[in-house]
N, C-alpha and C positions, 0 to 999 in steps of 0.2 A: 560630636554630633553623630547620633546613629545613621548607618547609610539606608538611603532608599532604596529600596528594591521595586522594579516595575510589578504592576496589576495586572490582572486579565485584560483591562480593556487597553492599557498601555501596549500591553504584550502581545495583541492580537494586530492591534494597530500599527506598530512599528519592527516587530521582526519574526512575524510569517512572510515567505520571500513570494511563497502563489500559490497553486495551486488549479483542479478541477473544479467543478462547481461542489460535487459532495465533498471532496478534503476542502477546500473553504469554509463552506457553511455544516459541516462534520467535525469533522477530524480535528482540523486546528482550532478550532473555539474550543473545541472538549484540551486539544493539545495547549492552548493557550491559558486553559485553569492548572492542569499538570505543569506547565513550566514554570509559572507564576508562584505556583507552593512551593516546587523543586529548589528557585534560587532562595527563597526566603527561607526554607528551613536546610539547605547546605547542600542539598544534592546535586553533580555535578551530569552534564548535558551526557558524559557515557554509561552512567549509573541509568539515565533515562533511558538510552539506547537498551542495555540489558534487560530491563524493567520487561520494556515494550515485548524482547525477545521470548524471555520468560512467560509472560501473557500467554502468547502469541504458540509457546511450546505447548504448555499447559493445559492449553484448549483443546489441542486434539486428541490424548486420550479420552479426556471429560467426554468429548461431544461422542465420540466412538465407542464409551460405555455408557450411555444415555442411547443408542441408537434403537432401541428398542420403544424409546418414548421418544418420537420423531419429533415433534415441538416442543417440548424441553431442550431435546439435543439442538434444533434451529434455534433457542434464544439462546444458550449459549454460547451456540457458534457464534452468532451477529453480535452479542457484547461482550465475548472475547478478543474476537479479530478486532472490533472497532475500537477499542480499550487499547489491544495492542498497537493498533496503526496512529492511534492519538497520541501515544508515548512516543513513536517516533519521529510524529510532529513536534512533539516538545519539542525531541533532544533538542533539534536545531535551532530553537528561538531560543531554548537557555544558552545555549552556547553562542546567539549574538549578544541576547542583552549581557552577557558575560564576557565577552568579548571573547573567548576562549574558544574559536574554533582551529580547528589541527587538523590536519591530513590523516593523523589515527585516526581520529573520530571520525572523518569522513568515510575510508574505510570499515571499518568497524560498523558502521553503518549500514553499508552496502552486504559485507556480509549477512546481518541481523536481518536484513530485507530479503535479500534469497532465502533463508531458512525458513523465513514466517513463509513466504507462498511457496515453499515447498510443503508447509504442516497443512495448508490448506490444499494441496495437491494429494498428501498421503491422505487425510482423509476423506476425501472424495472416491479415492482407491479404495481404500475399504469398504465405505459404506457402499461402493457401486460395486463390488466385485464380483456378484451375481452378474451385473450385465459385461466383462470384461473376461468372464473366465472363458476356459479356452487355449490354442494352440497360438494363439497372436495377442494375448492380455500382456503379456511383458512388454509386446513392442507400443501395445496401444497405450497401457500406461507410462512408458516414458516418453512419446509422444506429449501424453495430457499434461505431464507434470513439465516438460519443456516449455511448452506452450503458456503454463501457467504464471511458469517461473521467468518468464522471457519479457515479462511485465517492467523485470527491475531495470534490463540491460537497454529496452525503451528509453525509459527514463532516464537512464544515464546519457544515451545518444541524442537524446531531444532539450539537453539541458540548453537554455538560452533560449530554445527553438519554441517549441510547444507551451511555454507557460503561457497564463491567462492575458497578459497584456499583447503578445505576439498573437492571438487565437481570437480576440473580439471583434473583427470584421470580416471573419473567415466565411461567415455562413454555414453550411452545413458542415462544411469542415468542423468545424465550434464544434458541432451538437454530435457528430461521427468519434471525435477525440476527446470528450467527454468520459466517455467508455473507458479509457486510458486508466485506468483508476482504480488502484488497489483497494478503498472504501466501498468503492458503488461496487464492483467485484464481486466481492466475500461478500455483502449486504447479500446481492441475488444469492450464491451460491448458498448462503444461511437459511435464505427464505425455504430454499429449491430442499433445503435438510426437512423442512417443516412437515412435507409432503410424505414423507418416509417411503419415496416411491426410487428405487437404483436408476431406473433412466433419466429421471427428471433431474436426479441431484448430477448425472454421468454429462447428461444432454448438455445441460447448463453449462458448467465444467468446458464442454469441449469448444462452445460457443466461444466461451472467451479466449479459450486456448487458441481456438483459429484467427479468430480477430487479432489476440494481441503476435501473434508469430507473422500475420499480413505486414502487421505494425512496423514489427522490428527489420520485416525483409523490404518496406519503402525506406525506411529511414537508412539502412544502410546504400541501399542506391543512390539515395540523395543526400545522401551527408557531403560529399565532396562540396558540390555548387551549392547547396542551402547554407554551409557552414563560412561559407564565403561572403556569404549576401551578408552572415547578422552583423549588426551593428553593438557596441560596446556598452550597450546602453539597454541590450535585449533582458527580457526578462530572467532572470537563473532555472534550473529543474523544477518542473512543478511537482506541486503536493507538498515540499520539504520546508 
């Protein structure tokens, strides 16, 4: 008897582990048709991680030889990155419904996730580099791209903590950590391309980079006593 393989609506249903509101209602539904194909025709949940990566590479020269046609360059940014960030929603749902997750692939992961916001850090670099140039553009760009990149090491700190089930009675807290969100992210910062204007796409950029660096320096403060409090039962890293 041939084996079943789960559906989109299976796959969405039983092994996305959370998420923000945009990777919810984004990312993993688009991730949860990619996974769905993936297992049914062999591809395995690090193949998807590469996928993703490759996307995720790809896009930033496209978008930064397109910068001359500023909304061209925005929609590809936005269905690059989001295409990418889907694929690495996949990996992890093929790798439950396949029962196949591994500590490589966990890593291997995390790496693919720093490199893609850091493509989306280099190209904010460039297309802003009119407003960065200057005797302090190296410090201020690695600045931005820390901040950008500081999204993943979030997420790695807030596993259990921050996902959707931990976060539904929080109140503003909810709607403030929202933001947390490599999808809603790159969306703004794609939009922010459309405008072909170096401060709006830099401005944007720095926006998140300050927020998410406030992120990463609560979370480490409170990791000790928060990490104490969760209970066994807390929800896993959101987005994933």
């Amino acid at each position: 008897m041939a084996q079943r393989h789960p559906g989109y609506r299976q796959m969405y249903a039983s092994y996305v582990r959370g998420g923000y509101w945009w990777t919810m209602h984004v990312n993993q539904r688009v991730g949860a048709v990619l996974a769905a194909t993936a297992v049914r025709i062999g591809v395995t949940p690090n193949q998807l991680t590469l996928l993703g990566w490759l996307c995720a590479l790809a896009t930033v020269p496209l978008v930064i030889w397109l910068q001359q046609r500023p909304l061209v360059a925005g929609i590809v940014a936005f269905c690059g990155w989001q295409l990418a960030y889907s694929f690495d929603c996949a990996d992890g749902q093929a790798a439950r419904a396949l029962q196949r997750t591994s500590d490589f692939g966990a890593h291997l992961d995390l790496i693919c996730d720093y490199m893609s916001h850091a493509g989306v850090a280099v190209t904010v670099l460039v297309l802003g580099h009119s407003v960065l140039s200057g005797a302090m553009a190296g410090v201020a760009g690695g600045a931005l791209t820390v901040g950008l990149t500081s999204l993943v090491f979030y997420e790695a700190l807030a596993g259990g903590v921050e996902g959707t089930g931990a976060l539904r009675h929080q109140g503003v807290g909810v709607f403030l950590r929202q933001w947390a969100d490599y999808g809603i992210q790159s969306a703004f910062i794609a939009v922010s391309i459309t405008t072909g204007n170096p401060r709006i796409i830099v401005g944007t950029a720095i926006v998140f980079a300050v927020y998410n660096a406030i992120l990463v320096g609560y979370r480490v403060l409170h990791l000790p006593s928060r990490t104490g409090s969760v209970s066994s039962t807390a929800p896993p890293r959101p987005g994933k």
